[in-house]
N, C-alpha and C positions, 0 to 999 in steps of 0.2 A: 504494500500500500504506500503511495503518496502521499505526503503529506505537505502542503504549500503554504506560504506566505507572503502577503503583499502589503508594508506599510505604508499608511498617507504619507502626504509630504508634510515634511515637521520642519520650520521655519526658525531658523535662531536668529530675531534682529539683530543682528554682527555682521560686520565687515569678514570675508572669507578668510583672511590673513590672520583676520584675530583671533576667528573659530580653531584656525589651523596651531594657533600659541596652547587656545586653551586645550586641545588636542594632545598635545605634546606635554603640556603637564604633566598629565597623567603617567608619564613614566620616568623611573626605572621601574618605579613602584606606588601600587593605586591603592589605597585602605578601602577605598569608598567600593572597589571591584572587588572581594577578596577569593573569588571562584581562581581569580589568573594566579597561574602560578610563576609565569615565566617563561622566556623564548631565547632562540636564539637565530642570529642570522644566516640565511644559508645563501644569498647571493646580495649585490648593490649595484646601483646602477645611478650615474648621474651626467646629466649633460657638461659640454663643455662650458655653456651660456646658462647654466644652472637652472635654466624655465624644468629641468625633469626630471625627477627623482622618486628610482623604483626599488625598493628592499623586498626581499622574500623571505621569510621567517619559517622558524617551527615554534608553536606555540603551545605550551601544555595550559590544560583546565583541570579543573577539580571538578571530581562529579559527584550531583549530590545524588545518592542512589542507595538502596537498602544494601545492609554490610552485605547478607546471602550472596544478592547479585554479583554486587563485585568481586566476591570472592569465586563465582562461578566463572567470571569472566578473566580475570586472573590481573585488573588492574583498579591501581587510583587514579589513575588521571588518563585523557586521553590526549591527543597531539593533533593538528591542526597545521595544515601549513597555508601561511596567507598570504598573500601577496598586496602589496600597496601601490598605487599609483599615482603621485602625487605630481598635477602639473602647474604652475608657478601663473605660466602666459595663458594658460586657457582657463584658469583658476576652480579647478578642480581636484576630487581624491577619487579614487576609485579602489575600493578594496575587497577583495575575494579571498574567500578560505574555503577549503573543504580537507575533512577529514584525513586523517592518514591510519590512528588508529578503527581498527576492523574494518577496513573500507573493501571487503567483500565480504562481508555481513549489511552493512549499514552504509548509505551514501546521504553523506550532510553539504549541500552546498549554500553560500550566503554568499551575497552582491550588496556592499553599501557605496552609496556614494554620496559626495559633499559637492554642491556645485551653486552659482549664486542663483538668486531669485531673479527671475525673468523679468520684474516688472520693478527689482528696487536693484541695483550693484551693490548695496551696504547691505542686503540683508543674503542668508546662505542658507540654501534648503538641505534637509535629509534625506533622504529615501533607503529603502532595503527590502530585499526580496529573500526568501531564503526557499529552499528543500529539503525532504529527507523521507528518505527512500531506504525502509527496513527490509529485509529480502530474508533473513534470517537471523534469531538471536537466540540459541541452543531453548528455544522454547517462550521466550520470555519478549515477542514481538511486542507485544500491546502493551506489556509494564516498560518495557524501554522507549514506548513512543508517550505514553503517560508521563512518564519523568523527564522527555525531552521538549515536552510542552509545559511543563511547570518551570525547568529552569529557563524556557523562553520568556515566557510571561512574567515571572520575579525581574527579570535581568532587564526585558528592555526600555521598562519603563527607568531604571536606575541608570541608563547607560547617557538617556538625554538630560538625568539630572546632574550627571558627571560633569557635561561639556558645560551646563549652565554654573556649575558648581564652580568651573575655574574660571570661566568668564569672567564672573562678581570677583571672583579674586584677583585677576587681573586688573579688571578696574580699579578694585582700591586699592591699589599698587601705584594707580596713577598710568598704566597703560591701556588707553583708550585708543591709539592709532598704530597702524605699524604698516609701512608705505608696501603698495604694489610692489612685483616684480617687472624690473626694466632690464633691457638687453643690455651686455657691458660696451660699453665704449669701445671703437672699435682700435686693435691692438692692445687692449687691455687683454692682461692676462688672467686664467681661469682661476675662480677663488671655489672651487668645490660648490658650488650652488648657492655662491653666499652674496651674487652679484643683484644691482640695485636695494639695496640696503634691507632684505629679506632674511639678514643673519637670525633675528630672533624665530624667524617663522617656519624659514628651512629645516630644520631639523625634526618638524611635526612628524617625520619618517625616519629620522635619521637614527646615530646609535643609539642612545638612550631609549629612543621612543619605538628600537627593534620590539624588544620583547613585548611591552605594553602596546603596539600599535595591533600585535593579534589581541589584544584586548579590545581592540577595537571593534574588534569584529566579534569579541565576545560581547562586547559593553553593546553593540547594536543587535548580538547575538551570535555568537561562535555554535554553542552547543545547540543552538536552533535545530527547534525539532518543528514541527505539524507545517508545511505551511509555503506560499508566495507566488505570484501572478508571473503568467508566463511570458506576455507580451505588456510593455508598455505602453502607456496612450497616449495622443499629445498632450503636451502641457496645459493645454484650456480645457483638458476630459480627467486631470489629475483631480482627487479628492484633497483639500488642505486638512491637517489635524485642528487646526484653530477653525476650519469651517465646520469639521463634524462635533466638535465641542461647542460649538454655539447654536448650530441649525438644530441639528441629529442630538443631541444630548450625549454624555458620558459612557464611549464603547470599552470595553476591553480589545487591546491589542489584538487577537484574534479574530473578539466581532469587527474591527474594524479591519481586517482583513479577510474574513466574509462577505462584506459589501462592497469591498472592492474589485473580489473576483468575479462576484456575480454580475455587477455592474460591468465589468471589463467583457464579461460571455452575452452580455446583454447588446451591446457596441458592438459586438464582431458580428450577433446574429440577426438581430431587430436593429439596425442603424436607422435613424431619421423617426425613431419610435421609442427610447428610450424612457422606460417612469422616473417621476422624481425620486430623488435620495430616499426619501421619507415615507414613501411606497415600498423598495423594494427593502427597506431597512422592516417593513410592516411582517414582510413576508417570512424575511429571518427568521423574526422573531416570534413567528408563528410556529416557525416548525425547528424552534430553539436551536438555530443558527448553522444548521444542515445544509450544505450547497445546492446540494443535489435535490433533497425535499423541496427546499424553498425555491427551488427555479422549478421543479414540475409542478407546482403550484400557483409559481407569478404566470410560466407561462399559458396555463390554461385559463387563469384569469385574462390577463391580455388578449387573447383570440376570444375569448366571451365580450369583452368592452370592445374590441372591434370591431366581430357580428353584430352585434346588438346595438351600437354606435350609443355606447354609455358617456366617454368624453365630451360629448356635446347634450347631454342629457340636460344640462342646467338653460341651457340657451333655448333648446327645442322643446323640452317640456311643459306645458302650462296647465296646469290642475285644473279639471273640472270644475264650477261653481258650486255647485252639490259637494264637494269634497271640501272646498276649503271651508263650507259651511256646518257639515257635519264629522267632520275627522278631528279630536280634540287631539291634536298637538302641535306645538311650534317652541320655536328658538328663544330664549328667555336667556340674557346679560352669560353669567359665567361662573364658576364656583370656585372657590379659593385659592385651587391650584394653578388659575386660569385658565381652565378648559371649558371651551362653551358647550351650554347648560341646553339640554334638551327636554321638554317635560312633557310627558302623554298621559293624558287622562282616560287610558285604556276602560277603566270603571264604567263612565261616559259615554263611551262610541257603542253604537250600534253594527257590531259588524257584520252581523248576517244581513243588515239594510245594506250597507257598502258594499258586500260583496253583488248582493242582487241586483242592485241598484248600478255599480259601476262595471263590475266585473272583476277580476281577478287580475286582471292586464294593469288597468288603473291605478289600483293599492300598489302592485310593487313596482313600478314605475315612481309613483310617489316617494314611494322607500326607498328606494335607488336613490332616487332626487335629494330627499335629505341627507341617505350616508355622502352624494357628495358632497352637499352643502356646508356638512359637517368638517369634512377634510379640508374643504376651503376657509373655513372659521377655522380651523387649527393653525394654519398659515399664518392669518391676518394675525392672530390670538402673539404668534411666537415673533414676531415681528414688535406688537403692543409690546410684551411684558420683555423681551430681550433673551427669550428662555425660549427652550425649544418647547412648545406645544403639541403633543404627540397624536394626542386624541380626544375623545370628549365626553362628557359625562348627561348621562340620560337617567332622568327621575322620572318615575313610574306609579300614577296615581290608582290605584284600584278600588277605590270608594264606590260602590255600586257592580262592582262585578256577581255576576249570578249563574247558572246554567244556562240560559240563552247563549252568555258566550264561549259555550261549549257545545254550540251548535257544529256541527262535523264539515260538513263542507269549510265554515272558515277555520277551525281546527287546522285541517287540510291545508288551507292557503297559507295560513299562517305558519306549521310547518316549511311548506315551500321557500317562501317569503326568509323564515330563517339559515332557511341551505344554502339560499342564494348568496343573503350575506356574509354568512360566513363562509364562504368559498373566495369572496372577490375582496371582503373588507376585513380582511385579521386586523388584529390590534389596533382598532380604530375606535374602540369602546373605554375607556378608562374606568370607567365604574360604573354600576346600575342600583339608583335607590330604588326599591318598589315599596310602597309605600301603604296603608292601611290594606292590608290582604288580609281579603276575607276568609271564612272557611271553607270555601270554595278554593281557593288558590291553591291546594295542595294536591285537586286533582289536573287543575290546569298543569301543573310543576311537571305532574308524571308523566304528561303527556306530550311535554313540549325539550326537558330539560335534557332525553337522549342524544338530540338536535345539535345541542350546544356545547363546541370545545369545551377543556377543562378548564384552561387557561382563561376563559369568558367567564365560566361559574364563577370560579374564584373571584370575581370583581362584583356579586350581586351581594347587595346589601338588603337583606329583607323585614320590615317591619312590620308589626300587626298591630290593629288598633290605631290607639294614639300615643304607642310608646315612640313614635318616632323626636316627637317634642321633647324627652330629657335629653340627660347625659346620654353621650353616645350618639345620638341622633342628629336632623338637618345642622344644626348648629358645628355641628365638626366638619360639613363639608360644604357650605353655603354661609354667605355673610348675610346677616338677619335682612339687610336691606334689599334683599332680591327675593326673600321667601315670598311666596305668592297667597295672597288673601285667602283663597279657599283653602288652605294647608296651615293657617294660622297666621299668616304673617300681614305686612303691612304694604305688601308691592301689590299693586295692582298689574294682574297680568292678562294679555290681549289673547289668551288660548283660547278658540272657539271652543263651548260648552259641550257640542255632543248635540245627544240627544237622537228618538227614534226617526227613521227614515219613512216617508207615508208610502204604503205601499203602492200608491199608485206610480210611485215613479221607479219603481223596481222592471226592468228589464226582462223580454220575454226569456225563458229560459231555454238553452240550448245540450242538446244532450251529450255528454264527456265523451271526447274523442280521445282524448288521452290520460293516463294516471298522474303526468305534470301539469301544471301550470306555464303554458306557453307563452316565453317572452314575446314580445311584438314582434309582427311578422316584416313589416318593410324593412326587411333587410338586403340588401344588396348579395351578400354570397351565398352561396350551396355546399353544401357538404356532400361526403362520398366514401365508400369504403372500398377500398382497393387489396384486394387477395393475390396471393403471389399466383402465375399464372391465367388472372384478370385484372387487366389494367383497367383504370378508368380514361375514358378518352370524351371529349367534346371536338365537334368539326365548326369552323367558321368558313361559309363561303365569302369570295373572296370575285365580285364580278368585273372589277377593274384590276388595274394596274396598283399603282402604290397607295399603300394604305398600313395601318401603324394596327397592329395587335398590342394590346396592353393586358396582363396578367398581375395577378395579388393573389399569393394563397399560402395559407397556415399548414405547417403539416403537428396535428394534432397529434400521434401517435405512429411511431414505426417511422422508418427509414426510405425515402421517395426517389425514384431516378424519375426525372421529370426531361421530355422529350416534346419539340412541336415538328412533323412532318407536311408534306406536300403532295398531293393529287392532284391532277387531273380527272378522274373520276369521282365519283357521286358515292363516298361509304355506305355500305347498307347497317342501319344502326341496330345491333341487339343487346337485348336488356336481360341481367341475370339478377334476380330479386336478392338482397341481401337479408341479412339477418336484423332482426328492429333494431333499429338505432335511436338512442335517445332525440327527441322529441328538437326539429328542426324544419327550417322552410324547404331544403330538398336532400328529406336522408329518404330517399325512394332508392330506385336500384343502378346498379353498376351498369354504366356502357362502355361495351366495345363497340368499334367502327372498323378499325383493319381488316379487312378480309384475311383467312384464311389460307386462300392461295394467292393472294398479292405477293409478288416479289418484289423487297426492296432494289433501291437503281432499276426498276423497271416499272412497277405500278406506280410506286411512290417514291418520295424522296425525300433525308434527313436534311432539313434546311437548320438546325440549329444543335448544336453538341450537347449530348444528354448531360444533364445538372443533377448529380447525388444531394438531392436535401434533406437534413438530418430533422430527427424529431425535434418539435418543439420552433425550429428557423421558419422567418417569414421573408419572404422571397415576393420581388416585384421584378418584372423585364419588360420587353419590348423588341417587338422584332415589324420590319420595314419590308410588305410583301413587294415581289418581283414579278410575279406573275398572277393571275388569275385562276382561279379554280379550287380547291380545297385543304385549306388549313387545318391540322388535328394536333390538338394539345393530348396530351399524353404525360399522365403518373401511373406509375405499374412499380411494385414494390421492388426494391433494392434491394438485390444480392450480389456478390463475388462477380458474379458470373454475368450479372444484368449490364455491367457495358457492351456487351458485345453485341452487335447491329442486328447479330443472326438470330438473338436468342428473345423475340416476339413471342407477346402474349397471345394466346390461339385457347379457342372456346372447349377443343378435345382437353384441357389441363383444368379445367374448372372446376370438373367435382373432384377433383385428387386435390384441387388447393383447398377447398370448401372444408373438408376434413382435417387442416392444422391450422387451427386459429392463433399460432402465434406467427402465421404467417401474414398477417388482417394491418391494414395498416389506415388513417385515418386522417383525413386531409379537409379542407375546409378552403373554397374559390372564388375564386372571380375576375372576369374578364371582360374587354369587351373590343369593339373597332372602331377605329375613329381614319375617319377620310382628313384627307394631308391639309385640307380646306381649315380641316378645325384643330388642326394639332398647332399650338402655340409655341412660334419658335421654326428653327428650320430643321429640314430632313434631314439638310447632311449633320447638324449636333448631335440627331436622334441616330446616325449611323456611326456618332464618332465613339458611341455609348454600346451599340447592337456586336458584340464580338464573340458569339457560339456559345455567350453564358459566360466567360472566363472572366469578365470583368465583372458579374453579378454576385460568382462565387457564395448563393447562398442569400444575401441580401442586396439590398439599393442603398449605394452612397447619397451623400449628399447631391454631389453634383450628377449622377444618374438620376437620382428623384428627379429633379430640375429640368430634366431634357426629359421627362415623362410627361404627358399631356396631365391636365389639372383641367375640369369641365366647371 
């Protein structure tokens, strides 16, 4: 197992020179480190104009590790050998170590570097990546990578208070500057790297600071165990450590290298569609900071707010009059901690009247509406108070609740209503007061609280009666002047009251086609199940000359080789009925179009290079017809063997795939044609972008987006 890590970038207001003095303190010997035990140098290297200077070390650590172990492993310490690169003109360090002891057992590599801030010369950023990679440890993989993640996590936050430790001391030393690196005058002679008056700062690598500069990479992490991001991003796609401690609130090094890998896998797949920080941080921390969890989770939300076109919900949505008159809840100020205050007077609503009356579409549209409302008051919220505002707090009236609303059908929706959001809204809830629960509420609990992550329960605060007025109660987590009149208090608040719906405005009733509740239908894409052996295909004819194919599709599950060919002939379309798919505007059945006996280069023709796309990637392209006659997109499931031109899917392979369902794979599309008339922008930018998919690789750049048509 791998284990990776990728640190924010950590800012030291310092000049780099200074960083590099207080750098150098730190050796022959660091009290403030006491894991290092000492190195020595195994090679040096310096320019004759002294801008570059490179030591390579062997560095021992101390391991903190149970005696057993060590005793099984037959040492105290292990060795490291690191290399520094320290350049003067370019005003950087770059420094790498990896393991020497057991390094075929166990591979640790670690990359720090020092280099200045982009947007200040006086200030010098951190960064650090590291690996480690256990392959074998006479049994004992999992306690060795345990204890290599605890000594990472102790260490690195000690390693940045190290360098700020000397800084201050340098200051009050009275050394606040210490000049760049200048080229020496020419026929000056070489002074060992000490040229342009950089004597003090030179030596950040040099002898002394041999053995402690692998402390360097201890102090940023030598024994770096779990952990670090494989590709860097540009500098304007870096996370700051001072932004995720002010936006995001207080990670652990780890979680904040959680978010950064995910976020980095999120850039390579979905480009030009990236969540905020604060979303996919939602996600983490839903599935307690799992890479792997928490991305099959963001990303099956994402392709749900895409279908379903949720991001524009706030602008598109407008509540029925009926609703905003009888649905008792709305936004009310904010509770102590600054999170805005939700309050429903569930007790109040009629919801067997709302659901007959509006329908089931309605209500969680609504409820959509508010969770995002809700995220956007978090925003504003953290912004006001200067604190990060994570989520929000919903108090829950139940004065008047009875058996009515336990009426089954809204039961039902309500159910739904909560699977939804907790699939797409983790961590968006902060706390839940529910408030005067009647004796009723315990069979509503049983019937609702399976529903609900654990991590959610934990947050409901339930009251009965009127003990919610003492200790303990509103007063601990609202300030008296917001408590609302009907709850005892002195606020007047604008929640509409409720109240029953007359039945004449109840809706005629239509009989359940399905056992979900079906989000709204306008949506733009279709879905499709694709078995190995049957591809999915759609044909676009094509009666003129040049004209732009435009493609968007999600692959929701399994592994996609995606293909668009070319006829001259007219496909005969058949259809192979799938197995039920959850509840969608076109999960009907699979088509094939290819004939049979068509031969490739002779019926038809590969006009664009098949594109392996992995689960979970959202994929946009465009391709510029040449001829007239028939266009065929083509997904057909991804194997070894599925590059090869020759190896079509054919109707005789269908009930052989039909029998391994792990061979099912599940994609979600959309497409369409636009004449060159209406495409904005010119042909040839849309050809400078069309290159057999190799510049798609999976997703849409920027500047591909841009050369895509926008209607």
């Amino acid at each position: 197992m791998v284990q990776k890590y990728q640190s924010p970038v950590r800012v030291y207001k310092s000049p780099f020179e200074l960083v590099m003095a207080a750098y150098e303190k730190r050796f022959p010997t660091c009290p403030l480190i006491p894991v290092f035990l000492g190195s020595s140098i195994l090679s040096e290297y310096k320019s004759k104009d002294g801008a570059m200077h490179v030591v390579e070390r062997s560095c021992r650590l101390s391991v903190d590790a149970p005696r057993l172990l060590k005793k099984i492993a037959g040492v105290e310490f292990v060795c490291f050998v690191q290399k520094n690169t320290l350049n003067w003109k370019d005003r950087t360090l770059l420094i790498e170590a990896r393991n020497e002891t057991f390094n075929n057992r166990v591979l640790v590599h670690e990359t720090c570097s020092y280099s200045v801030h982009p947007d200040n010369e006086d200030w010098t950023c951190f960064e650090q990546s590291a690996s480690l990679d256990i392959k074998s440890f006479f049994g004992f993989e999992s306690t060795v990578e345990r204890i290599a993640m605890k000594q990472y996590t102790t260490n690195i936050k000690k390693g940045k208070e190290v360098i700020e430790y000397y800084l201050n001391e340098l200051i009050s030393q009275g050394i606040t500057h210490i000049p760049r690196w200048k080229p020496p005058a020419l026929g000056s002679k070489d002074r060992s790297g000490t040229a342009g008056g950089n004597l003090n700062s030179t030596p950040a690598c040099g002898r002394e600071s041999a053995g402690h500069s692998g402390q360097s990479t201890n102090r940023e992490q030598l024994a770096m165990p779990s952990l670090s991001a494989e590709a860097s991003t540009p500098d304007a796609d870096k996370l700051h450590a001072d932004y995720i401690e002010r936006y995001l609130g207080h990670l652990t090094p780890l979680q904040e290298s959680c978010l950064i890998q995910l976020r980095q896998w999120l850039q390579e797949t979905h480009k030009g569609k990236i969540p905020k920080d604060e979303h996919i941080l939602r996600f983490l921390r839903a599935r307690d900071f799992s890479i792997e969890r928490a991305r099959d989770m963001l990303c099956q939300s994402l392709t749900w707010r895409k279908q379903y076109q949720v991001d524009s919900i706030l602008e598109t949505w407008q509540a029925p009059a009926l609703l905003e008159e009888y649905y008792a809840g709305g936004w009310h100020y904010h509770d102590k901690d600054g999170r805005p205050l939700y309050i429903l007077r569930l007790g109040q609503m009629d919801t067997k009247g709302l659901v007959k009356a509006l329908g089931e579409e309605s209500l969680l549209r609504h409820v959509l509406s508010i969770n995002e409302e809700g995220q956007k008051r978090c925003e504003d919220n953290t912004q006001e108070f200067g604190r990060p505002i994570r989520n929000w707090t919903c108090l829950v009236d139940l004065e008047g609740l009875n058996m009515r609303h336990l009426w089954r059908p809204g039961v039902k929706a309500l159910l739904r209503i909560i699977e939804v959001v907790e699939a797409n809204y983790p961590e968006t809830l902060g706390r839940l007061l529910i408030l005067r629960a009647p004796r009723v509420f315990p069979v509503l609990w049983t019937l609702v609280s399976p529903f609900i992550n654990e991590n959610t329960r934990q947050k409901f605060l339930i009251y009965s009666g009127n003990n919610y007025q003492g200790a303990g109660g509103l007063l601990d987590y609202l300030d008296k002047e917001v408590i609302p009149d009907f709850l005892g208090g002195e606020c007047v608040c604008s929640i509409p009251e409720g109240g029953l719906i007359p039945k004449s405005l109840y809706q005629i009733e239509e009989p359940e086609t399905s056992d979900h509740i079906r989000l709204w239908t306008e949506t733009i894409y279709h879905s499709a199940c694709v078995l190995k052996g049957a591809p999915h295909e759609m044909v676009v004819e094509i009666l003129e000359g040049e004209s732009v194919i435009t493609w968007d599709f999600d692959i929701l599950r399994g592994d996609v080789l995606f293909s668009l060919f070319h006829s001259k002939r007219a496909p005969a379309t058949r259809h192979r009925e799938m197995a039920a798919l959850p509840s969608s505007p076109a999960a009907g059945s699979n088509v094939q179009l290819i004939d049979k006996g068509w031969v490739l280069g002779s019926d038809y023709s590969q006009v664009e290079s098949p594109l392996v796309c992995r689960e979970g990637e959202s994929v946009q392209g465009s391709h510029v017809t040449r001829w007239p006659g028939f266009y065929i997109l083509q997904w057909k499931v991804h194997s070894p063997s599925s590059c090869s031109s020759s190896s079509l899917a054919r109707v005789d392979d269908v009930l052989a795939s039909l029998q391994g369902s792990s061979h099912k794979c599940k994609l979600m599309y959309y497409f369409e044609v636009l004449a060159s008339e209406d495409f904005r922008g010119s042909m040839s930018s849309l050809e400078s972008c069309n290159s057999g998919f190799s510049q798609f690789s999976g997703v849409t750049t920027s500047s591909q987006s841009s050369s895509l048509v926008s209607r």
